[in-house]
N, C-alpha and C positions, 0 to 999 in steps of 0.2 A: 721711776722712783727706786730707790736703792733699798734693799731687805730691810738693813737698821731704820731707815724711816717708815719702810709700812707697819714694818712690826711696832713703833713709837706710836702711829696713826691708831691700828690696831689696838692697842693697850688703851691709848685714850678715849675712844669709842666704847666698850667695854665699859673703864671706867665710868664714862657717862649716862649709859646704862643700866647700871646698876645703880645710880645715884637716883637715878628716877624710877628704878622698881622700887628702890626703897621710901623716896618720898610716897609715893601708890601706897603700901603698904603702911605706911605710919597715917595718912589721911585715912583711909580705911579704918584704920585702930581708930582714929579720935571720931569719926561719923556712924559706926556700927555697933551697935551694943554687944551680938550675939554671932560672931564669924566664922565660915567653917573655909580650909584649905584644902582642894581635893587634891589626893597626894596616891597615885598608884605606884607608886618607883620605877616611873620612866623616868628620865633624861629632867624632860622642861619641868613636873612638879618636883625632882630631887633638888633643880637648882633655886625650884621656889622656896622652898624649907632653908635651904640655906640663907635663903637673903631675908628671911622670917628673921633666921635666927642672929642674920649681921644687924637687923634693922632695929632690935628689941633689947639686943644686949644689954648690960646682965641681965635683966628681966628675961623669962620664958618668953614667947609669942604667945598673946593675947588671941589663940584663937586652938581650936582641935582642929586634924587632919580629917579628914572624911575621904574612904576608897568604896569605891560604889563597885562591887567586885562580881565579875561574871558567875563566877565559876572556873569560868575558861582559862584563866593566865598560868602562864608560862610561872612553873615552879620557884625556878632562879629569882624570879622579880619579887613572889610574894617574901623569901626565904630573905630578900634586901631588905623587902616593906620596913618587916617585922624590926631587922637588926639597927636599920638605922631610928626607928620608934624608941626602942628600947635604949641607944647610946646615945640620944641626942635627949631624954626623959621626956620625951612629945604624948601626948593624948592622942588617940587614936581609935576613932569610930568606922564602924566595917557597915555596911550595909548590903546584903549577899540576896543577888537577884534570885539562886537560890530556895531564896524563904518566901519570895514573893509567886517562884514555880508552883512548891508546897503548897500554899493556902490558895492555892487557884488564880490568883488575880495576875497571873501572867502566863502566856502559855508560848513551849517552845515554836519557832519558827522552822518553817519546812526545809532551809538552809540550814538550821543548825548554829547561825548566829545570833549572839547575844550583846554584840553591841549595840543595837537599835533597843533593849529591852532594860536598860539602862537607866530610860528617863524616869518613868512612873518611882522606883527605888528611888534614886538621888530626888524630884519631887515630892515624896510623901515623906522623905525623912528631914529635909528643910524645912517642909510644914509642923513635924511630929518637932523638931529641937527649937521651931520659933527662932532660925536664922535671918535675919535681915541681910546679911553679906555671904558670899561665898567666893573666893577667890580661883581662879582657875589658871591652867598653865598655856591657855590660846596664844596664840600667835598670827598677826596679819598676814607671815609668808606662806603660811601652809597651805591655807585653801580660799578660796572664792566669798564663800561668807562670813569667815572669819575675819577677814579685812576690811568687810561693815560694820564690826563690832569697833565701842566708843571701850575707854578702858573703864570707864564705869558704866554698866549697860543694865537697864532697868529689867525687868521679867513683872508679869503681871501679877493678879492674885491667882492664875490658874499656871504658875511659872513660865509662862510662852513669852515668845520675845518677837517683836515688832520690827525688821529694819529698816522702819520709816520713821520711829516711834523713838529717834536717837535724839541725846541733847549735845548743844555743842564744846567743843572741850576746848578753851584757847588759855595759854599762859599755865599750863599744869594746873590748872583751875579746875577741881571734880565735881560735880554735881549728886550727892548721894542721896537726895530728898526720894520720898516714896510712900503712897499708901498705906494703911494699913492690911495685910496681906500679902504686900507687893516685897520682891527679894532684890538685891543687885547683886549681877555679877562683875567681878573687879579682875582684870588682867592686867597683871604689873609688868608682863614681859611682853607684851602686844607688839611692840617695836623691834623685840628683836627678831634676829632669823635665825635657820640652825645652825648656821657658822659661829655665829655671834655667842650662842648658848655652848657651845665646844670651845670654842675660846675660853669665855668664861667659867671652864670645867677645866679646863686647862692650868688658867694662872692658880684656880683656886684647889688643885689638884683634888676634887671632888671623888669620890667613892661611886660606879655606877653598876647597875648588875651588868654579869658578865658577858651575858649576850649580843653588848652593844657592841663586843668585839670579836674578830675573827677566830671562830671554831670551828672544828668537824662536825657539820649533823647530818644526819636522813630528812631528805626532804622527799618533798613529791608537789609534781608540778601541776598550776589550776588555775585555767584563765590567766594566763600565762606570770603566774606567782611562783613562788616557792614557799609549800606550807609544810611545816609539821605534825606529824601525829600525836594524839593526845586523847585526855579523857571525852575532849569535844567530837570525836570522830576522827576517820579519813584513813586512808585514801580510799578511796574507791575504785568501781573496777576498772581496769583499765591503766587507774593512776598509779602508775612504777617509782618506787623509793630507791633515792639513788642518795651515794651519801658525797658531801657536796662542804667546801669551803665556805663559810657564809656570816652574816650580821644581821645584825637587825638593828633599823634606823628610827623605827618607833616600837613600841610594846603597848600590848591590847590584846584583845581577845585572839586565841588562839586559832577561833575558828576563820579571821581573816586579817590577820597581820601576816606578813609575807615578809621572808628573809630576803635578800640582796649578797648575790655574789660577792666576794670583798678577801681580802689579804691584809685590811687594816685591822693588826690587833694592838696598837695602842692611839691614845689619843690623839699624837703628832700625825700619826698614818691616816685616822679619820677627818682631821683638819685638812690635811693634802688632797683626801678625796671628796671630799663636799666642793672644796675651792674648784674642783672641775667637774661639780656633777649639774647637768640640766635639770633635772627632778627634784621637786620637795619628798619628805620624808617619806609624806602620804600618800603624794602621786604616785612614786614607787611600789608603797608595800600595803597600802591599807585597801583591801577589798571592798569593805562596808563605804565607802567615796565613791565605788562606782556602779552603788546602786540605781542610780540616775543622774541627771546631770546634777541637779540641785539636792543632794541627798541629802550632804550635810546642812544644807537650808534649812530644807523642810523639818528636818531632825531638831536644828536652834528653834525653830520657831515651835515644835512643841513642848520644850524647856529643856532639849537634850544641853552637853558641855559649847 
């Protein structure tokens, strides 16, 4: 196939796409009363906001963002969060695992991470705002149990999720009935992959924090990762900071997101390298996945993302 047609093929898939995040997004609007977007200013929810905001036009998006916030992130992302809340006039709810250390009802982990401490917060604050929906930036390519999830996926009264307990989804046909108590989560970009989301940051020349591209930092290496130091800890003995070309293909908690060698510092550069990388984002760089085999399983099914 010749460039001019895959790049037309490309284009059209994209388009297609996005036409069904956004039908997701507008069936959501009309079945949900009370909706929250989880929005940390990575990559997949930056691109969710924006298709909020193609989907709704002129109207605002009928829903608040909600960042369920470690403590742990990476400066640069919060310093995005904030900028792009503020220029797009979004709503924006923090919920700061933090507060939940403070009053006791969570305590740190002998690791030092705080992704897994995530659920209970994001939990009790869908209970505390009487959310019936919550939209997330999941994707079937990333991991193992993400690719059981329906793109409307029920959660009980105790926010746990079942994946046997799926309804079936044929003809863009959503199912959003539920309980009283009971939440759905809604993934409008389930279908795509992280090519697919780069592309479409592409045409639509999206804003993203800047560590998704090539800079200098001090790393130090762990279980064979490349992490940074921060207010989360590290390195420890042993572990030698060396300063290192590098990216980052997802963002999270500081204490196990792991950088990725790389020289791609613009979008075209990151597209070139995904198209020949064997690795999802997370297989690469996210520590808290290899907790066990089923980590992130276990994690869905006590109402993690």
């Amino acid at each position: 196939m010749s460039a001019p047609a895959t790049t037309r093929a490309a284009t059209a898939t994209i388009a297609a796409l996005e036409a069904e995040a956004i039908h997701v997004l507008r069936e959501a609007a009309g079945e949900f009363d009370r909706i929250a977007l989880l929005f940390s200013g990575g990559k997949d929810s930056t691109v969710l906001v924006h298709l909020a905001v193609r989907a709704f036009a002129p109207a605002p998006p009928p829903m608040e963002l909600l960042h369920v916030d470690t403590g742990h992130n990476f400066p640069e992302v919060l310093v995005f969060r904030d900028d792009l809340v503020k220029r797009l006039g979004l709503r924006l709810r923090v919920a700061a695992v933090q507060d939940w250390i403070d009053r006791g009802q969570l305590q740190e982990r002998p690791d030092g991470m705080r992704n897994p401490l995530q659920t209970v917060p994001l939990l009790e604050t869908i209970a505390e705002q009487r959310y019936d929906a919550v939209i997330g930036g999941g994707r079937r390519d990333e991991e193992r149990a993400r690719a059981k999830e329906r793109v409307f996926s029920i959660r009980d009264a105790f926010g746990q999720w079942d994946p046997k307990r799926q309804r079936v989804e044929l003809w863009n046909l959503y199912n959003g009935m539920h309980r009283p108590g009971e939440h759905v989560r809604v993934f409008p970009i389930s279908n795509w992959t992280e090519l697919d989301v780069w592309r479409y940051i592409a045409q639509h020349d999206i804003e993203l924090p800047s560590l998704y591209f090539a800079h200098s930092r001090k790393v130090f290496q762990r279980d064979g990762m490349l992490l940074t130091s921060g207010p989360w800890g590290g390195p420890r003995t042993g572990e030698e900071v060396v300063e290192r070309v590098v990216r980052y293909r997802t963002v999270g908690d500081g204490t196990c997101t792991g950088a990725v060698e790389s020289n791609a510092a613009t979008v075209a550069d990151i597209i070139d390298e995904i198209t020949t990388s064997r690795l999802t984002e997370r297989g690469a760089s996210r520590a808290d996945d290899r907790l066990s085999e089923a980590a992130m399983e276990d994690r869905k099914r006590e109402g993690y993302f």
